[in-house]
N, C-alpha and C positions, 0 to 999 in steps of 0.2 A: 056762710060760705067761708071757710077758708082760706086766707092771702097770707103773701109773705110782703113785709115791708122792708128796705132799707133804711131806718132814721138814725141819721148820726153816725152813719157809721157801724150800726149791731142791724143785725137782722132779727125782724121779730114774726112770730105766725102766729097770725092773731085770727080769729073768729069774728067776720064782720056782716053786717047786711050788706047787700048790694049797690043798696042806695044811702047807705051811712055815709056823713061827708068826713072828706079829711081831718080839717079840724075837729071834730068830735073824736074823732079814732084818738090822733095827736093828745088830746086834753081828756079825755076819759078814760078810755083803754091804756097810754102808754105814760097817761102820768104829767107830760110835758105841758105845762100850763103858759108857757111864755106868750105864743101864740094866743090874741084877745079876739072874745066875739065883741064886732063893734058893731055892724050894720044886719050881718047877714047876707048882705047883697053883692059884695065884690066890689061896694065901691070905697071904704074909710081908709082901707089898706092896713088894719090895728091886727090879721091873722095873717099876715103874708109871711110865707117862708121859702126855700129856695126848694124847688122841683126839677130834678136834672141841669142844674145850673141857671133858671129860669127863676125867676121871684113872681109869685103866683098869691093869690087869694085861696086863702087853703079853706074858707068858709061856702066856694063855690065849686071845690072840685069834688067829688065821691070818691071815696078811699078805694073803691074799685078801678079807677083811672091810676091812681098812684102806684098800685100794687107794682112791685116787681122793679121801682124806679127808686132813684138816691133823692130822698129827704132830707131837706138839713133846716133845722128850726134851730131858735136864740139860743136856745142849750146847749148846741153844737160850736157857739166861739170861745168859750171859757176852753180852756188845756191846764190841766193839772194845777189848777186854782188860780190860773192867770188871764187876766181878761184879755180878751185879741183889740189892736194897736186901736182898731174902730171905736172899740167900747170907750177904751179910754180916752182917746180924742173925744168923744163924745161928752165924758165928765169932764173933759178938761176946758170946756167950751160953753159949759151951761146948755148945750143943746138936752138935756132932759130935764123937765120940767114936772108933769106931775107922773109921766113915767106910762101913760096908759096905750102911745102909741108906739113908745121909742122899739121895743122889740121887733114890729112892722118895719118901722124906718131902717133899723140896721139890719136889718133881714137885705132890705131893697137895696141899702148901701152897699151892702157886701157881698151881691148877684154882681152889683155893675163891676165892683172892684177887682172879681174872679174873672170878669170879662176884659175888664180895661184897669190896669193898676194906674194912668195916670190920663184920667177923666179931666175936662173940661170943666168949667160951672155950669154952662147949658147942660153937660151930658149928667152933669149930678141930679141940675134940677128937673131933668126928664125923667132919671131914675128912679126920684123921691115923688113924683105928681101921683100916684094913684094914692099916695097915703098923705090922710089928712092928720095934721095936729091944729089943737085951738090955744097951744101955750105958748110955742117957741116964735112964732113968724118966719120958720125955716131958714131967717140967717145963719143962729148958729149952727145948725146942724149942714148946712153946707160950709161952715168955716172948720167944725171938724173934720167933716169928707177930706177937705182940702190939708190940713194936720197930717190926717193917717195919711194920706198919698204920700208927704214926706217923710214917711218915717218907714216908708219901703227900702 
């Protein structure tokens, strides 16, 4: 079948099955690897990307749910070779570690921040709960949430 996608920003029409899920569209079809299989299940949060401004587990939705809607995966915060204020609070914080979830987390970080530019620590760590890491202990990655928020 037939769909059109919005990811990032380009529109692509792609040839999909019905029941193909997103992430595979994302990571086979369009290339974009950022997005990880961790679970399969919806629960590690290591494929989560933003769906109409929503951060979503892109390993449990079918790319026929997405059709027609704005995708925005990791690939989408880099601009013309510069990383967005998140990323680099993020290096600048040790909050990435061996690197296998962080694409997930700043996915999730960067749903809440398009919703609320100046989040709370509960409302960060509400944002960041569906994605697991086993490296960081989520200090730092909520001491960079809180970086970028100043650098608004």
């Amino acid at each position: 079948m037939e769909m059109e996608f919005n990811v990032n920003g380009i529109k692509h029409i792609l040839e999909v099955d019905p029941m193909e899920r997103l992430l595979d569209v994302l990571r086979n079809k369009l290339k974009l690897t950022g997005a990880k299989e961790g679970c399969g299940e919806g629960e590690c949060g290591a494929c989560t990307i933003i769906l109409d401004g929503v951060a979503i587990n892109s390993c449990i939705v079918l790319a026929a749910q997405a059709a027609g809607r704005e995708i925005l995966t990791i690939e989408s915060l880099e601009k013309d070779g510069e990383l967005d204020r998140l990323q680099k609070a993020f290096i600048n914080n040790g909050a990435v570690q061996c690197g296998y979830c962080t694409p997930g987390m700043l996915m999730s970080c960067k749903a809440l921040l398009m919703k609320n530019p100046a989040p709370t620590e509960e409302e960060i760590k509400t944002a960041i709960e569906g994605n697991l890491c086993r490296c960081t202990g989520y200090t730092k990655i909520i001491k960079a949430v809180k970086e970028a928020v100043k650098d608004i």
